[in-house]
C-alpha positions in Angstrom: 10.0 -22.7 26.4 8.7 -26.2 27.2 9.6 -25.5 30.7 11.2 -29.0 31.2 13.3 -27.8 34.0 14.4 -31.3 34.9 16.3 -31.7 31.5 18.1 -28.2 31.7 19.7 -28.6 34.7 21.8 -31.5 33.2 23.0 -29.1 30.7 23.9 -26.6 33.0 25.6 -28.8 35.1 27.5 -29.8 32.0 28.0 -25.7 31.2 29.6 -25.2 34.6 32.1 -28.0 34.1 33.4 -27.1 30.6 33.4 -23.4 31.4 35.7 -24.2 34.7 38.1 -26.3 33.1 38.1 -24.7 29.9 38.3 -21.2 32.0 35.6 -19.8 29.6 34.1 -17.6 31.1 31.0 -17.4 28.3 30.0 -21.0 29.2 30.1 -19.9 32.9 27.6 -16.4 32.0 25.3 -19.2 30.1 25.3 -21.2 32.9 24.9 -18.5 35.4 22.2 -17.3 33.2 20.3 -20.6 32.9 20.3 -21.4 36.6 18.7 -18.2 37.4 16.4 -18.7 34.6 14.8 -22.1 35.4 14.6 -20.9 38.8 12.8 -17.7 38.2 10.7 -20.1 36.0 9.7 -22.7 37.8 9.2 -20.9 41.7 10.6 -17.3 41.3 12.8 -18.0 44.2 15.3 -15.3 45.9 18.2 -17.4 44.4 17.5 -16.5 40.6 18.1 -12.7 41.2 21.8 -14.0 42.4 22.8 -15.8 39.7 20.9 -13.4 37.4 23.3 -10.9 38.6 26.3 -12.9 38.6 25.6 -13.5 34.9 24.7 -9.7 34.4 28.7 -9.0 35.5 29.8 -11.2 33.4 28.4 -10.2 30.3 29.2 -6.5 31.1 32.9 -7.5 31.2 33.1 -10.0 27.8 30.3 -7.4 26.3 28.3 -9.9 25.0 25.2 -7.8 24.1 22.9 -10.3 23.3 23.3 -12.4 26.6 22.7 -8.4 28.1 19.8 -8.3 26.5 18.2 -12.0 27.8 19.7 -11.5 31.2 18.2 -7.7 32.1 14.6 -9.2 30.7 15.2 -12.0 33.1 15.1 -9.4 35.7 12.7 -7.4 34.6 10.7 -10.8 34.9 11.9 -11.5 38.4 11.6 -7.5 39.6 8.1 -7.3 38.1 6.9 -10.7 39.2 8.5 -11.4 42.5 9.1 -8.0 43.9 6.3 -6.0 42.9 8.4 -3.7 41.6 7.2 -2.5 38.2 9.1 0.9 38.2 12.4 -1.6 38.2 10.8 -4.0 36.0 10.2 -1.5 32.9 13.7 0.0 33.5 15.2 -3.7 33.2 12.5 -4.1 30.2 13.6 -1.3 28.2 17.7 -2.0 28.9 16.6 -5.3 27.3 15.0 -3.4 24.4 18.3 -1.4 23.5 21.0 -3.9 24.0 18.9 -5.9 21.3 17.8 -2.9 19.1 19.5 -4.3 16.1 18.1 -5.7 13.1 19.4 -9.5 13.4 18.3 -9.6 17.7 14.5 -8.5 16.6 13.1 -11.7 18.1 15.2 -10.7 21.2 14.0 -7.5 21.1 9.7 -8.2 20.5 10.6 -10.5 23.3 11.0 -7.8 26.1 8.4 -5.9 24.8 6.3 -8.7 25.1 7.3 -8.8 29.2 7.0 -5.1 28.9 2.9 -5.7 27.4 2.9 -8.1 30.2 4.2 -5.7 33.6 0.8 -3.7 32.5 -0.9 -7.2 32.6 0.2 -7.6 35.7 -1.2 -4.1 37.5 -4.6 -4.4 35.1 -3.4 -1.9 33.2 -5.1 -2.2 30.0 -2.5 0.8 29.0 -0.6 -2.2 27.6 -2.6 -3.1 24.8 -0.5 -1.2 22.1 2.6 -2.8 23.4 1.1 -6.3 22.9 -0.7 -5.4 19.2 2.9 -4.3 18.3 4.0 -7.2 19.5 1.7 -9.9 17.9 1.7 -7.7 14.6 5.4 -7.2 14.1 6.3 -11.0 15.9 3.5 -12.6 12.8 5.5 -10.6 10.3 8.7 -12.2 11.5 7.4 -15.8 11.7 7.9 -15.7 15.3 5.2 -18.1 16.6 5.7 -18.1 19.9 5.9 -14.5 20.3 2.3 -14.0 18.3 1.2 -16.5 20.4 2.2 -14.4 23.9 0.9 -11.5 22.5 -2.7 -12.3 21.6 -2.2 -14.0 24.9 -2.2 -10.3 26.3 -3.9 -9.0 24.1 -6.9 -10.5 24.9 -6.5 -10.0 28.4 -6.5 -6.1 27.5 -9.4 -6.2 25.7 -11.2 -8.1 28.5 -10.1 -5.7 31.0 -11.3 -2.8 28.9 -14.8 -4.8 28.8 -14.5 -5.8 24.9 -15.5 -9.1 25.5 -16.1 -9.8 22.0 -12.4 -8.6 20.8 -10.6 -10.4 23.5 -12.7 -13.8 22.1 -10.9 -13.2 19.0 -7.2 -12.8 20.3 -7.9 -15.9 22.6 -9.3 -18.0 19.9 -6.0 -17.2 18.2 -4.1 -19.1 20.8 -6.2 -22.0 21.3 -4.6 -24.0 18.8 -1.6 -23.5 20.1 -2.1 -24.2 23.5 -1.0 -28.2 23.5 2.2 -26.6 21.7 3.5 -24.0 24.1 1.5 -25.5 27.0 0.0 -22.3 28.4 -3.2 -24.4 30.1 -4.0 -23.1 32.7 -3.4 -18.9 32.1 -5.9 -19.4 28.5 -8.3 -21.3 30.1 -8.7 -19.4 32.7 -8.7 -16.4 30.6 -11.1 -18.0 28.0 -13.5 -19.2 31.4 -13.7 -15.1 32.8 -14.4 -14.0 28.9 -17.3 -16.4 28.9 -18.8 -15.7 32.7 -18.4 -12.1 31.6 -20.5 -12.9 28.6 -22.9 -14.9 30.7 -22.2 -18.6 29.2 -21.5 -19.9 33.0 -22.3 -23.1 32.3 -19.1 -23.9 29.7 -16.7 -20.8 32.1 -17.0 -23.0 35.0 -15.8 -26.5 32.9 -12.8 -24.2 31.5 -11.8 -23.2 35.3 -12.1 -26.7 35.8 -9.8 -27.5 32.7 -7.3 -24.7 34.2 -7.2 -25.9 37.6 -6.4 -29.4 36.4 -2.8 -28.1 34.8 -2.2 -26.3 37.8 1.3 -27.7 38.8 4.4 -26.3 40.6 6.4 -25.9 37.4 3.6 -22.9 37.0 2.8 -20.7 40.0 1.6 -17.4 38.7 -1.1 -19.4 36.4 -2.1 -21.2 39.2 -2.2 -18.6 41.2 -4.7 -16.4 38.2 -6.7 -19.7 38.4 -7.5 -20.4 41.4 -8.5 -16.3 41.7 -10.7 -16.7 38.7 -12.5 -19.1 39.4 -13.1 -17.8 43.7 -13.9 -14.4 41.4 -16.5 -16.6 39.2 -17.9 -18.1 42.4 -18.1 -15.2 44.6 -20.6 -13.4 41.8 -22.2 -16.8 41.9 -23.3 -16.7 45.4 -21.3 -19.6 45.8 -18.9 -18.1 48.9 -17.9 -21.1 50.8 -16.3 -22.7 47.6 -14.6 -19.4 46.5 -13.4 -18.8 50.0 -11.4 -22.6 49.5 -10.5 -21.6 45.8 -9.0 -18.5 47.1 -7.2 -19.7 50.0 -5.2 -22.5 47.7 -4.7 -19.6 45.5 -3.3 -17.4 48.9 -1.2 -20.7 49.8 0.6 -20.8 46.4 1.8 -17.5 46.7 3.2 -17.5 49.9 4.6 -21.0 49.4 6.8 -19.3 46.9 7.1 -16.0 47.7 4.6 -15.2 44.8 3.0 -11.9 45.2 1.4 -10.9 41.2 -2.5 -11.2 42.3 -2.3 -11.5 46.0 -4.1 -8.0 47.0 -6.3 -9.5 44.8 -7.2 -13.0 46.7 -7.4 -10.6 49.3 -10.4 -8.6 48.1 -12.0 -11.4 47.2 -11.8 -13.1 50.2 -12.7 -10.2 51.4 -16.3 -9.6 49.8 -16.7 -13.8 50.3 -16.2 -13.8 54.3 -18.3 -10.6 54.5 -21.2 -12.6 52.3 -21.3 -15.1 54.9 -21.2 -13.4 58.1 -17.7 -13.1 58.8 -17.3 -9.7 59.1 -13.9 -9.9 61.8 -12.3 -12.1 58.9 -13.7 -9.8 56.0 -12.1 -6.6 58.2 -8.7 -8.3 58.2 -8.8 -9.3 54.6 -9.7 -6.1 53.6 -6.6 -4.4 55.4 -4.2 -6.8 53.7 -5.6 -6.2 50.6 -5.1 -2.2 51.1 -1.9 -2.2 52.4 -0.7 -4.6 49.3 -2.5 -2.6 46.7 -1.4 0.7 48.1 2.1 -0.9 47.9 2.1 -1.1 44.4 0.1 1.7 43.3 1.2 4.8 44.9 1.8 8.0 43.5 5.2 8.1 43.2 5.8 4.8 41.0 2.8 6.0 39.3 4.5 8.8 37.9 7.7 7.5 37.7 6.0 4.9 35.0 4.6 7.0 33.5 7.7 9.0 33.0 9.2 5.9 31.5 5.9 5.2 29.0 7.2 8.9 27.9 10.8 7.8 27.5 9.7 4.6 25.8 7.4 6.6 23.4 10.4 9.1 22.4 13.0 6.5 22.1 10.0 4.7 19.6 9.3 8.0 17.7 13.7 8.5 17.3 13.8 5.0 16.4 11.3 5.2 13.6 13.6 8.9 12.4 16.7 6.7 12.2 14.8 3.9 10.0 13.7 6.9 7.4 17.6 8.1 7.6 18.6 4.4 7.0 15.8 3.7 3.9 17.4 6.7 2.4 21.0 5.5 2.5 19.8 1.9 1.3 18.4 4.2 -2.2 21.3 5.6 -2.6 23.4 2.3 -2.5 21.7 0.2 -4.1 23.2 0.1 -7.6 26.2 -0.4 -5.8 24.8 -3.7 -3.8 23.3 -4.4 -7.1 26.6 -5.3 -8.3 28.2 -6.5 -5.1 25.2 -9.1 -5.6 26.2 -10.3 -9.2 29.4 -11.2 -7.5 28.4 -13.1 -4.6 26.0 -14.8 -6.7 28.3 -17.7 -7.7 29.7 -17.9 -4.2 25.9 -18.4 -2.6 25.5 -20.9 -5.4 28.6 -22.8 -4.1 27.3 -22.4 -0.4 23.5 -23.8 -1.3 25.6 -26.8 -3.0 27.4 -27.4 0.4 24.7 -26.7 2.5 22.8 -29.2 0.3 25.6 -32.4 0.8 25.7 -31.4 4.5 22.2 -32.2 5.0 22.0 -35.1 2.7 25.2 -36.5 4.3 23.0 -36.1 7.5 19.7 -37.6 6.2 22.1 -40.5 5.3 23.5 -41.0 8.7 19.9 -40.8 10.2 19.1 -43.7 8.3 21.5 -45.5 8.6 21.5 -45.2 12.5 17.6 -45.4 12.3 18.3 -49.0 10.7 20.9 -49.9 13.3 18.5 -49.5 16.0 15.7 -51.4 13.8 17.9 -54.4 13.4 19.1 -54.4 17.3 15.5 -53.7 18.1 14.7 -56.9 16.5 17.6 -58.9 17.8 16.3 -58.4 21.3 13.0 -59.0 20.4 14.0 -62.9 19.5 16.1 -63.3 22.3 13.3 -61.9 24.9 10.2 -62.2 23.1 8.3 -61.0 26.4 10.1 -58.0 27.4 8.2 -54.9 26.2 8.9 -51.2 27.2 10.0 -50.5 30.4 7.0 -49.8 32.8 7.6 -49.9 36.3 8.6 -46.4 36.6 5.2 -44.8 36.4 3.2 -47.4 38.1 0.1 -49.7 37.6 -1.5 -47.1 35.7 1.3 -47.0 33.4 1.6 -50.3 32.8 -2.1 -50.4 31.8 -1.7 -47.5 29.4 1.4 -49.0 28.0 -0.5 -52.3 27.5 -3.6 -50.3 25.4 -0.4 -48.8 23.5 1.2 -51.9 22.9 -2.1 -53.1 21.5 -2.1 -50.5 19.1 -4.7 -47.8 20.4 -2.8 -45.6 19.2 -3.9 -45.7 15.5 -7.2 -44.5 16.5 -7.4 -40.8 15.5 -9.8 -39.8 18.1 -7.5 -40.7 21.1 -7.1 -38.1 23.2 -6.2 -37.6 26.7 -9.3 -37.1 27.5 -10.6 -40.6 26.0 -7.8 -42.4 27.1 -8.9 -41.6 30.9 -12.2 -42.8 29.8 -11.3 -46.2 29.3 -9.0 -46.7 31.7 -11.8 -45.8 34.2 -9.6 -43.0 35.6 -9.3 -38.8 35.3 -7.1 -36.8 33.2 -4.9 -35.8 35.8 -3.4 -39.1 37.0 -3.3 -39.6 33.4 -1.2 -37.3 32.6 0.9 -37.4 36.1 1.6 -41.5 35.4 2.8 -40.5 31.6 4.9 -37.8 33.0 6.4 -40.1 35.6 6.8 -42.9 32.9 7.0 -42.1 30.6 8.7 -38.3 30.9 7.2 -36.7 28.9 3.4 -35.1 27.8 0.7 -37.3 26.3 1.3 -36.1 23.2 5.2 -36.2 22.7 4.0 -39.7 24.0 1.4 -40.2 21.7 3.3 -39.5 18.8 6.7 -41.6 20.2 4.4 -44.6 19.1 3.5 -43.3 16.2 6.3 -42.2 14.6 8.4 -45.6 15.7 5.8 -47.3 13.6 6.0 -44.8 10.7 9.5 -45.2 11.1 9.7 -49.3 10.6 7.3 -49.2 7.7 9.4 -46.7 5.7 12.1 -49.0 6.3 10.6 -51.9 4.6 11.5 -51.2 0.8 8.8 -54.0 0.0 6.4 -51.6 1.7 5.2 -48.7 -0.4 2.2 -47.5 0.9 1.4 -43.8 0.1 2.7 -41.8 3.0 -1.2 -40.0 3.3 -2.4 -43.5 3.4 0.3 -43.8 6.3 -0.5 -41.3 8.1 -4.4 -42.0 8.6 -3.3 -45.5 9.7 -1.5 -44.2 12.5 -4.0 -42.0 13.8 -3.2 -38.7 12.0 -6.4 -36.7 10.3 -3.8 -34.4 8.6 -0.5 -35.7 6.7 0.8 -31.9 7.7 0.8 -32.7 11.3 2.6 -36.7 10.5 5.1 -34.7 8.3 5.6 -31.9 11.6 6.4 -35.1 14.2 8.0 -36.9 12.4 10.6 -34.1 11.7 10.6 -33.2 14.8 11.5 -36.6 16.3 13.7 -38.2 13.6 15.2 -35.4 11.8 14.1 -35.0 8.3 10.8 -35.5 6.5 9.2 -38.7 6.2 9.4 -38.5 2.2 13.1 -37.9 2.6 13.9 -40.8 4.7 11.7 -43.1 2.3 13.7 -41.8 -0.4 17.0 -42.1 1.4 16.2 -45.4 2.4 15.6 -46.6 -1.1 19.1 -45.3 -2.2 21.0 -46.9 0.8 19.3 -49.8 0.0 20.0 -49.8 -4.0 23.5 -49.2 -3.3 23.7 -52.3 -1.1 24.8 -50.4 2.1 21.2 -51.3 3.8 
């Protein structure tokens, strides 16, 4: 989900060696699985169909339906995206769909018909849109965040396809929030820059094409791709046709460099229409063949109908799925005075379980501490033996070391820091910015934001003779909102930062702090 591809292929690595040794041949579909994953991920190269495949065979023989079900949507991804071929893209969409049809694989489930939402993306279909409401409706309903999050994501591109500009605003203003979370830059701004050209605000589209461009990376082709043919689209209907014809081109370039091809009939229409604005007509000829024989590639009659054969299928399979639930809510009457007392019974053993689940995690909460502590204390002894040495800098650079120095001097307390302002006072832009973090940091500016924060939180909740109120706490490091200081820090060190104060203060009255 973070797409930190680096990272996962230690893991698999790991995967392929236990499963060999161990001869288990789960740990070798997972790791067949993953492979092909990150792959079709990151470039959407030939090589994830083969180990996509290879884990498909393997599943069929252990019968692990849930690794069926992530495995064919993994295809459907790779047949959609890299081949073109949307016919095969659905039919792996909607295998997906029934090997996870079962109540406890619904997130499993919303997550192919997410893809499925997104194959009518893809061909500007705005046919889709029910697919993605169900989708964001049913994934809210669930607490599935990510899932919402992908479908307003298509959801407002349906709505700005079907021209209801206003609409798709409201989707897309869903998702902004979100954005630094899941990381979709570049595919919502550029989105959020064509619903405000289309709406005439030009000014503030062409500073979000800007914004998307600068997050175009290789870790996210088919964004990069859409932005770099939104914003040649944007500059074509402003006259500008020498600039579109360069956005275009890097936007042709990326696609072919890895094999690439959702949008390229596209580029070619544009470039098209730009060539022919400026006199080229021999060029504008040529672009315009391509971009028929592409387009009439995907769109002909046949696969036409034989989608819309499948929508039919789809629908059915929906309307029998919906009979089945009725049947089931009827059966559920009728048994439930005899769950009712099934329930008294198994009250006393979930009491027992929420008693063990309870020392579990506090046994855990103590152990964070207590290795939280450690490291304080060895922290400090290396401190005092090499007073100078500080973090280690050298791997991203002079513009690292510059941004860790501005850390180290405790910039980041200020709650207006942002990436943005940073690059401001280092005299620099956004995107070496971010490119030195990454490189030294390895991580995003805000997991590195929030790595100096939360060491700080972390040594002042470990001083018993400090007892500042943790909302007090959090402002001083920078946070506006204690919910978002409460969110990192749980997400870093383990457990809330009331908890480890509180744990701390035991350890310590018991003498084994």
């Amino acid at each position: 989900m973070r797409s930190d591809f680096h990272t996962i292929r230690r893991y698999i690595l790991r995967l392929y060696d236990l499963g060999r040794r161990m001869q288990d041949d789960r740990a070798l579909l997972y790791a067949d699985f993953f492979t092909g994953q990150s792959l079709l991920l990151s470039r959407g190269s030939d090589s994830a169909r083969l180990y996509l495949t290879r884990a498909l065979d393997r599943a069929q023989r252990i019968e692990d339906s849930i690794a069926l079900s992530r495995i064919c949507n993994a295809l459907g991804i790779y047949t959609s995206g890299v081949g073109m071929d949307y016919r095969g893209g659905i039919t792996y969409f909607l295998r997906a769909m029934a090997y996870s049809s079962g109540k406890s694989s619904i997130r499993q489930y919303l997550a192919a018909q997410c893809n499925l939402a997104n194959v009518y993306y893809m061909r500007n279909d705005p046919a889709g849109l029910k697919y993605a409401e169900e989708v964001y409706s049913r994934s809210r309903e669930q607490g599935f965040d990510y899932l919402a999050f992908g479908g307003a994501v298509i959801c407002a591109y349906m709505h700005y396809l079907l021209g209801d500009q206003d609409r798709a605003l409201e989707y897309l203003l869903v998702t902004l929030p979100d954005t630094d979370k899941y990381g979709y830059h570049t595919e919502i701004y550029s989105l959020y820059a064509n619903i405000l050209h289309a709406q005439g605000h030009d000014a503030r589209a062409e500073r979000y094409y800007r914004m998307a461009l600068d997050y175009v990376s290789d870790d996210v082709v088919t964004a990069g791709i859409f932005a770099y043919l939104s914003y040649g689209t944007y500059l074509n209907d402003r006259g500008r046709h020498t600039e579109a014809i360069a956005s275009l081109r890097r936007g042709l370039a990326l696609s072919v460099e890895n094999s690439n091809t959702v949008h390229r009939y596209q580029i070619y229409r544009e470039l098209s229409e730009a060539e022919s604005a400026i006199g080229n007509y021999r060029r504008a000829l040529e672009y315009y063949r391509i971009f028929h024989e592409e387009a009439d590639s995907i769109f002909n009659v046949e696969r036409e109908h034989s989608i819309n054969e499948l929508r039919i299928r789809y629908e059915a399979e929906q309307q029998e799925n919906a009979l089945r639930r009725k049947e089931l809510d009827l059966v559920r009457q009728q048994r439930k005075q005899q769950l009712t007392l099934l329930a008294l019974l198994f009250t006393g053993l979930a009491a027992g379980g929420i008693y063990l689940l309870y020392w579990r995690k506090n046994r855990m909460y103590r152990q964070i501490v207590l290795q939280q502590h450690a490291f304080l204390q060895r922290e400090k002894q290396l401190a005092a033996a090499e007073p100078e040495t500080g973090r280690q800098t050298d791997r991203g650079g002079e513009l690292f070391r510059r941004i860790e120095q501005l850390m180290s001097q405790g910039i980041y307390r200020r709650n207006d820091l942002t990436i943005e302002r940073l690059a401001e006072l280092l005299n620099t832009n956004r995107t070496y910015l971010s490119q030195a973090i990454n490189r030294g940091a390895g991580k995003a500016f805000s997991g590195y934001l929030n790595g100096y924060r939360i060491d700080e939180a972390v040594r002042r909740l470990s001083d018993v003779e400090d007892d500042i109120p943790l909302k007090a706490l959090a402002l001083s490091l920078g946070y506006n909102h204690l919910q978002t200081f409460y969110s990192a820090f749980q997400s870093q060190i383990g457990m809330p930062p009331s908890k480890y104060r509180k744990k701390l203060l035991e350890l310590h009255d018991e003498h084994q702090l």
